[in-house]
C-alpha positions in Angstrom: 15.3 -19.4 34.5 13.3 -16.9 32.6 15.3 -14.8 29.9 15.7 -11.2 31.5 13.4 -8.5 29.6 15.7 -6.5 27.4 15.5 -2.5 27.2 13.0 -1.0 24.8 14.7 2.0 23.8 18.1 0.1 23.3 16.2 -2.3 21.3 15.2 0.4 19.4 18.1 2.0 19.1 20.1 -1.3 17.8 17.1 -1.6 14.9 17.8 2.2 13.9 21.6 1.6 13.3 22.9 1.3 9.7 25.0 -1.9 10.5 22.2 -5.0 9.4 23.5 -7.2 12.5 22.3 -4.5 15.2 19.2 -4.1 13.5 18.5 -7.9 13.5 20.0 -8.1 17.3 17.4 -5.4 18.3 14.7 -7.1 16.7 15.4 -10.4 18.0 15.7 -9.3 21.5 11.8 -7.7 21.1 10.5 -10.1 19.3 11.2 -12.8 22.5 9.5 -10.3 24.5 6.9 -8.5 22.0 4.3 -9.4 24.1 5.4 -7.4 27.1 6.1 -4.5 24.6 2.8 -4.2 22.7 2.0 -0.7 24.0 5.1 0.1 23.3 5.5 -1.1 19.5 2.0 0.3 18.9 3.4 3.8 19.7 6.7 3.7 17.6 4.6 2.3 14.9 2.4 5.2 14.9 5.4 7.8 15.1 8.0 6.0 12.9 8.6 7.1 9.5 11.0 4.7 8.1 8.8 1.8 5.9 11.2 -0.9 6.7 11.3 -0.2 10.6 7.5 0.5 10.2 7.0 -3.1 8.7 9.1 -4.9 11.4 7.2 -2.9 14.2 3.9 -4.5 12.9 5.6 -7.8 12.9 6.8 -7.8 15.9 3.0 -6.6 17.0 1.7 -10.0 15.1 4.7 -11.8 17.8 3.2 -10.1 20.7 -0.6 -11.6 20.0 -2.4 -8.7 21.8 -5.8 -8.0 21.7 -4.6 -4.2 22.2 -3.2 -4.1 18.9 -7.0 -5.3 17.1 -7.8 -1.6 16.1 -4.3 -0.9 14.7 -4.0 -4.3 12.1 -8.1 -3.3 11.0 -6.4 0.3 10.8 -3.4 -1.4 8.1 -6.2 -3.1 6.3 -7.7 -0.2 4.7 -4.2 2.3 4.4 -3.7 1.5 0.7 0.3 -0.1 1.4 0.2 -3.9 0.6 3.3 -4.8 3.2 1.5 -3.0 5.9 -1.7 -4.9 5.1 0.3 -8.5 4.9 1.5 -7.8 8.1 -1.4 -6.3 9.4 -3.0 -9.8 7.8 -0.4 -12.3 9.9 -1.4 -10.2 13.0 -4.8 -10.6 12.7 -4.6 -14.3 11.8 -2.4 -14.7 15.2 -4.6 -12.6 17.3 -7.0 -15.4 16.3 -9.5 -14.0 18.3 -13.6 -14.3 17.5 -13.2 -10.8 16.5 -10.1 -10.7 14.5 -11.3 -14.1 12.6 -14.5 -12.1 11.6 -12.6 -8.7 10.3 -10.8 -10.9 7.9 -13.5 -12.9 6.7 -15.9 -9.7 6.4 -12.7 -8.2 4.3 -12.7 -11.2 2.2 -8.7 -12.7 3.7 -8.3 -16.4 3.6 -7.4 -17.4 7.0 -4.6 -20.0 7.2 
């Protein structure tokens, strides 16, 4: 039986609470199901403000592996914050498309 698709928003909610447990419950409930959130993740990345939630959002994008999120890692590469760009890094390297492999070997990233 396929584990039932939790609630966006509610997930969301959860990782904005101040108790650390929800938080971690709301991320591991996306991060099972990332892929089927990209679009999703993409825009509360670009809308979020909060660094921490910011860096989870992009590692949760890296979970999802979707080409949709290419332009937004090669975006994180160049934005000057070295946690966005790790994560931005991890993304890319599990994108692991033709394309994402030659971004971070043009940008000079080891891939793993």
């Amino acid at each position: 039986m396929a584990a039932k698709i939790p609630n966006f928003q509610h997930c969301m909610t959860l990782m904005r609470r101040d108790n650390s447990n929800h938080q971690e419950e709301g991320f591991h409930l996306l991060q099972a199901h990332a892929a089927h959130f990209a679009e999703e993740l993409m825009a509360e990345f670009r809308a979020e403000t909060d660094y921490g939630l910011k860096c989870w959002l992009l590692e949760l994008l890296g979970h999802a592996r979707s080409e949709k999120a290419f332009e937004l890692f090669k975006e994180q590469l160049s934005v000057g914050n070295l946690s966005y760009r790790d994560w931005a890094i991890v993304g890319l390297q599990k994108l692991n498309t033709k394309e994402s492999r030659a971004l971070l070997t043009e940008r000079g990233f080891n891939l793993r």
